[in-house]
N, C-alpha and C positions, 0 to 999 in steps of 0.2 A: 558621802561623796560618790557622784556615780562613775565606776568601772572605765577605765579607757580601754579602747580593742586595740587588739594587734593587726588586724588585717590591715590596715593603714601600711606599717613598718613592711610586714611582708611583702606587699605586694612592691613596694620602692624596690626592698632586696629582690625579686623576680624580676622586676624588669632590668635592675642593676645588671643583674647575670646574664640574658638574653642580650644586652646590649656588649657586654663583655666578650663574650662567646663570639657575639657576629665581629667584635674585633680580631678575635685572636686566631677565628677559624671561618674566615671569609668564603670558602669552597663550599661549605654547607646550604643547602635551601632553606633559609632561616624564613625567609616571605613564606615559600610553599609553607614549610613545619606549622609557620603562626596561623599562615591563612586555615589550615587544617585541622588543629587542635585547638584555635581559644576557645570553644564551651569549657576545657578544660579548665579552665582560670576561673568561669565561674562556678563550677563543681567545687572546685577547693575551696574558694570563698566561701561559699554555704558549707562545707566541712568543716571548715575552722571555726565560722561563727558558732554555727550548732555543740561544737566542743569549748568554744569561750563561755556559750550560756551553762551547760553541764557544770563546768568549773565555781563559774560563780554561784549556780545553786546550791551547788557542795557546801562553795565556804559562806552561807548565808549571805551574800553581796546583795543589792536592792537589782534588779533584773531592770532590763531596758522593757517601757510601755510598747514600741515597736519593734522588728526583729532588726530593720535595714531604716535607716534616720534619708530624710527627703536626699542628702547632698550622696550619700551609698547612691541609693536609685540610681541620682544622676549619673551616677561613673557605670552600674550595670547597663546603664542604656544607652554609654556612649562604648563601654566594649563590644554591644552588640551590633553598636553598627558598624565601628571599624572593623569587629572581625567578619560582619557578613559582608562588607566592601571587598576585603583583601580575600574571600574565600569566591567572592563572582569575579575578582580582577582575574584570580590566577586560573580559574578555568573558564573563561572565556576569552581572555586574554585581547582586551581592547588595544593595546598597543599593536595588537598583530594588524588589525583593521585601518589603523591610520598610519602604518608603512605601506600597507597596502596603497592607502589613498594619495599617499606620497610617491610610491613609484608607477601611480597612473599620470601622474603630470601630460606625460607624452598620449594619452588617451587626448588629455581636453585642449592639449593647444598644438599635439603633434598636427600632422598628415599622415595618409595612408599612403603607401607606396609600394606598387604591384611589380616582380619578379616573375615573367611567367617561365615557367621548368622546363626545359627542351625534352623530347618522348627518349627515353632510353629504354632500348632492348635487350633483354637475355635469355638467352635458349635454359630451358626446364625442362624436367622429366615430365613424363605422361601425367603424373598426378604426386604432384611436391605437396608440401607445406608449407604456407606462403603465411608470414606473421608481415600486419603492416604498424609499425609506429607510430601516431600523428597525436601530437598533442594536441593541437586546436585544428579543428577543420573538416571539410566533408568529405568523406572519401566514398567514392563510387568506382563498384567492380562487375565487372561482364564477365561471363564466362566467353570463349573463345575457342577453335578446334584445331589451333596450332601451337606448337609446346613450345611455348616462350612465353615469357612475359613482359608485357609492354608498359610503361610508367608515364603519364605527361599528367599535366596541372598549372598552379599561380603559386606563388606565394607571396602571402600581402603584410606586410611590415610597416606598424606606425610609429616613427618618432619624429622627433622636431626637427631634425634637416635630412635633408636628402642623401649626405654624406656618413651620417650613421646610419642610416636604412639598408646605404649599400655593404656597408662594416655590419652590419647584424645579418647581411644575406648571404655573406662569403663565410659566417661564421657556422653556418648551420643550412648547408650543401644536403643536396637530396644521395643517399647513401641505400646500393642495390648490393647487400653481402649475400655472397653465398656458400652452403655446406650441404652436400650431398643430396639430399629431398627437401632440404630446409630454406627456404629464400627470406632472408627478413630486409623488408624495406623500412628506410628511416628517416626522417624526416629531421632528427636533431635541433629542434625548434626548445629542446629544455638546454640548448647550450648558449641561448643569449641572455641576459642579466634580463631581473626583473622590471626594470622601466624601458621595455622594449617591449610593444604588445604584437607577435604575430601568429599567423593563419596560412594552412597551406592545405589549399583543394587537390586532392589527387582524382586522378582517372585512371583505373587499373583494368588488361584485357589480361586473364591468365587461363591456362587448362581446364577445362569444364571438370577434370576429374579433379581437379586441386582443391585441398582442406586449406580453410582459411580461418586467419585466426586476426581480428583488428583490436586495436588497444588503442585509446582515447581517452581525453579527457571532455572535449566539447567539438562541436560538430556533427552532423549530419550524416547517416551511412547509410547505404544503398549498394544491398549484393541479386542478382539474379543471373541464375542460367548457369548455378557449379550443380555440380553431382554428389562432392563431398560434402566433408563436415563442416558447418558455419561456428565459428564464436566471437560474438562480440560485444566487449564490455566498453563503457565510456560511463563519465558522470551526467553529459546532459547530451541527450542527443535524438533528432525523428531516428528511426528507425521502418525502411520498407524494404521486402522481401519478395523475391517471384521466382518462383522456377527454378526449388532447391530440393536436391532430392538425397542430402545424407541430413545427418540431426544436426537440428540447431538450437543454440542456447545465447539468451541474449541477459546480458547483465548491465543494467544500469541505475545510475541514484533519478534521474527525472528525463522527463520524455510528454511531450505533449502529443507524439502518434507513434507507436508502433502498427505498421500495417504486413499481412502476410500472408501471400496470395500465393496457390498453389505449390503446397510443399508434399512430398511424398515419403518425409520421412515424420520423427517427433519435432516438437516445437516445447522449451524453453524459457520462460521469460519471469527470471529470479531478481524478486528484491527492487527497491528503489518506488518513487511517486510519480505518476504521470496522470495523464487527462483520457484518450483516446488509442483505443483497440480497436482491430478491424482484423477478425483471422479466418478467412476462408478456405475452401478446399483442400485440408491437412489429410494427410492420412492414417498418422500416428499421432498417439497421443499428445492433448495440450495441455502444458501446465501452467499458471500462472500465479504468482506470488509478489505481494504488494500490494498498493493505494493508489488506486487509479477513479478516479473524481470524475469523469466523460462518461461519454458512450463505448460500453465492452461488446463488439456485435461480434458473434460468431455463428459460421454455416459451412454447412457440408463437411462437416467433422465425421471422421470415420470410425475413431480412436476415440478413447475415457478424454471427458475435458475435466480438468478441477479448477477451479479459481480459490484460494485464499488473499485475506485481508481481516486487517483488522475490526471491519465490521461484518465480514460476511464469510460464508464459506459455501462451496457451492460443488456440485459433483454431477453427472451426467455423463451415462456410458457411452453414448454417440450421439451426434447431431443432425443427420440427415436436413432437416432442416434450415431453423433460424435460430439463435437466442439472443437477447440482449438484455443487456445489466446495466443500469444506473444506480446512481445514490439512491433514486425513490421507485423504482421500479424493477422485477424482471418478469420477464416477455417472452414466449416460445411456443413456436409451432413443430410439429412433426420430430418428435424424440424419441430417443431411444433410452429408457429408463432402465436400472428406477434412477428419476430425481430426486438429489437428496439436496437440501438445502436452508441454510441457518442466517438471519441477521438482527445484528441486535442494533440497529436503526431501524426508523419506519421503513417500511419499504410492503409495496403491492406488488401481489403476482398472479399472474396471469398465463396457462398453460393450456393447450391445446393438443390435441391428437398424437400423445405421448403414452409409451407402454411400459410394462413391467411395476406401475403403481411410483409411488413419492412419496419421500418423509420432508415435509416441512414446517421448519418453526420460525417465530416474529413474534417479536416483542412488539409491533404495533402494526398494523397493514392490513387489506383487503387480500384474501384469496380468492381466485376465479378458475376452475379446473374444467376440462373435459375432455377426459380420457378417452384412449382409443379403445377401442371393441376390443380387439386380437393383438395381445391378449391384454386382459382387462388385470391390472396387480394391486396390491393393498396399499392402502392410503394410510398416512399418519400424518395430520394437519391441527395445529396447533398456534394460535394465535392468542395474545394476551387483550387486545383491542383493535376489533374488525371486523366485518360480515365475512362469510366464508360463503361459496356457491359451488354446487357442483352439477354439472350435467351430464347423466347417465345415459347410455343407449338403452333403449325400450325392452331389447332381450337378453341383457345382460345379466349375469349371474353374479350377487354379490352378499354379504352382510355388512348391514351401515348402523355406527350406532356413533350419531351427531347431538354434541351436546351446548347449551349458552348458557352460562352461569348466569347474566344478568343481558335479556336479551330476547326475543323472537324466534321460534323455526317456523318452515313452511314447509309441507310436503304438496309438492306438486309433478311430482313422480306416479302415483297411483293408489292403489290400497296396498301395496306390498310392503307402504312404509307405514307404520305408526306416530301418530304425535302425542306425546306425556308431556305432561305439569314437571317440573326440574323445579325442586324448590320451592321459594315464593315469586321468584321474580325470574325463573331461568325456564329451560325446555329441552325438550330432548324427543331427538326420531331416530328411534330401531325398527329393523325387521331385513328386509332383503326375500331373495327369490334364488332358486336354484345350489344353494350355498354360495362358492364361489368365497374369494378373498376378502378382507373385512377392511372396511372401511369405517376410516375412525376420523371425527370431528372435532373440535372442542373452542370454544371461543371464550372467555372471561365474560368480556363484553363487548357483545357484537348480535349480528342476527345471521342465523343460517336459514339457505337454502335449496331444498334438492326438487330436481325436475328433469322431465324428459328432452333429451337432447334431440332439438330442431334442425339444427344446423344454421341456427339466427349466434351472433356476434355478443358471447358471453355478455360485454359490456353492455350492451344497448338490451339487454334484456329487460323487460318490463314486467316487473311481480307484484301483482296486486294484493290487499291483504284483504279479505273475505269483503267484496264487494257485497254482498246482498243481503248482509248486516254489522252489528257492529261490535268490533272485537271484545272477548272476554277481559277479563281485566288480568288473567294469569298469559295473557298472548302479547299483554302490552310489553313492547319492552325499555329501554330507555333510550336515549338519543344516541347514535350511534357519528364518534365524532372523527371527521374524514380525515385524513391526512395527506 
């Protein structure tokens, strides 16, 4: 007679109890608990079984040909999916989504209706602290050279008649408090219920010496012409900047341009994903932190720039210059090094007339260097799949020892470089002149090549491989594949 299991009986009693429990103690998170622990349910199952089979081998019982019979399966794979249903409900929470969608009603059939703000003035100290409020909307601020603060704008209110538009505008009045140095303007747009969508553009003139601090959720911000200190967080918003001369820190989750023209102190910009940077004439340090997918141009940096992300990290002591960064490229003339710089996407680079030498590594990418004379600093270039190039000045002082695992070198620098056999299939050029700082190459697979600097356009260079016969078979290298 074969063995009946208990996991049957058991599992009735578990759910018996779970469903008991959620009667007798309704306050508890019985959904979260479930959604978070059913693997649990199938751990004991396979504990139990594994202790049924032990039992029966004990007392000589005929053992099951399988461990779990077709109709078990079916019940494991239907716990799996309800508990991985109710473990994506509870943290992503799809209900939150369709209240949402339910109190946009007034989005798809409302009207929009405009509130414009009459200008209120208040006399301020020479240089307050001016906090503005705005949960939806653009705010833009001038600096000014009279101690007061002036406030006008819209406010635009969508619902389905005109009578609650006007009941959502009385509801949430533009509010100008003040304490001592501290001015907070407010906008009170979180005091109308959720199926009431509005927006309030300010225009603010305050004291050129006044710290400003704005807080947002969406909308557009535009500060130029303070002295003090800038801070501005919002979740989605452009951001432009001119003519700021204490430190600024900008915090945001997305942003399709941050732009920031002429600042004279540091610059800021923590966290969040955006598209397009533009930061010119800083004269303190820039930091930059995030996922930003566009174009990063920077120039005239005075001050250390860093960029991190999660695919790149990037360092540079000044910029006098230009730089730019994309997803597949960076790009720089006239630096102030050293250049240090890492990304683990393809990505080509391209550098010019930069000092104090570079460390850079890529896991896939073309390098194109050429360094400036005075003073000329050590190189550490590393590439897993990519030609590497470099163009030295004629009376430079240096040690170079460039290597291709599977790959090509070319010396077309002089006699001062050497070209060796690397293996079967690789290569390698040492030597140098005058000593000087060591320059280090290395390519997996790729082709290097060193040559005297023309002053002809790194890219458009044309390197021929031994025209006046035909290559050895250790100079062959393999195709080198572009990205």
């Amino acid at each position: 007679m074969k063995p009946q299991s208990v996991i049957g009986p058991l599992l009735l009693i578990g759910l018996g109890a779970v469903l008991l429990a959620n009667t007798l103690r309704p306050e508890l998170p019985w959904l979260e608990l479930c959604a978070s622990y059913w693997p649990a349910l199938l751990i004991l199952w396979g504990a139990l079984r594994l202790l049924e089979l032990l039992v029966w081998n004990w007392k000589k019982r005929p053992l099951p040909t399988h461990g779990l019979s077709g109709g078990e399966w079916a019940v494991v794979i239907l716990i799996c999916l309800v508990g991985s249903g109710l473990h994506a409900a509870t943290r992503y929470r799809p209900w939150d989504r369709f209240s949402v969608l339910i109190g946009k009603r007034a989005d798809w059939f409302g009207h929009t209706h405009e509130f414009p703000l009459p200008e209120q003035r208040r006399p301020s100290p020479q240089a307050p602290h001016i906090v503005i409020e705005n949960l939806r909307g653009a705010v833009r601020v001038a600096g000014g050279g009279a101690a007061q603060i002036s406030v006008s704008g819209v406010k635009r209110i969508r619902a389905l008649e005109a009578a609650a538009a006007a009941a959502a505008n009385e509801q949430s009045p533009l509010e100008i408090a003040t304490n001592d140095d501290v001015i907070v303007v407010r906008t009170n747009l979180d005091r109308l219920p959720a199926n009431h969508r509005a927006a309030c553009d300010l225009e603010l003139t305050i004291p050129r010496a006044a710290a400003l601090e704005v807080r947002g959720r969406e909308g557009d911000l535009e500060v130029r012409g303070l002295e003090g200190t800038v801070q501005l967080s919002s979740d989605s918003a452009e951001v432009r900047l001119e003519d700021i001369g204490g430190r600024v820190t900008v915090r945001l989750r997305r942003s399709s341009l941050i732009r920031a023209v002429n600042l004279r102190n540091s610059l800021e910009i923590l966290g969040g994903r955006g598209r397009d940077l533009h930061i010119e004439n800083v004269a303190g340090a820039v930091r930059v932190e995030g996922e930003y997918f566009g174009e990063q141009r920077f120039a005239g940096l005075a001050g250390t720039l860093s960029v991190d992300s999660a695919r790149a990290s990037l360092r540079v002591e000044q910029v006098p210059g230009h730089l730019e960064l994309d997803l597949g490229k960076l790009e720089g003339a006239n630096l102030g090094g050293p250049v240090r710089f890492r990304s683990v996407r393809a990505c080509d680079v391209e550098l010019e007339a930069f000092s104090h030498g570079a460390e850079i590594r890529l896991d896939r990418g073309d390098v194109r260097l050429r360094p400036a004379i005075t003073p000329l600093g050590a190189l550490q270039v590393r590439t897993d799949a990519g030609d590497i190039e470099l163009a030295l000045p004629e009376n430079a002082a240096f040690q170079l020892r460039a290597r291709t695992a599977r790959g090509s070198a070319e010396n077309l620098f002089g006699p001062a470089i050497k070209h060796e056999p690397e293996g079967t299939r690789g290569a390698l050029l040492q030597g140098g002149s005058g000593g000087g700082p060591l320059l280090a190459m290395e390519t997996s697979r790729g082709r290097i090549v060193v040559l005297k600097d023309t002053g002809q356009p790194l890219s458009s260079s044309k390197v021929n491989r031994r025209p006046d016969k035909e290559p050895r078979q250790e100079e062959i290298g393999l195709p080198v594949q572009r990205h």
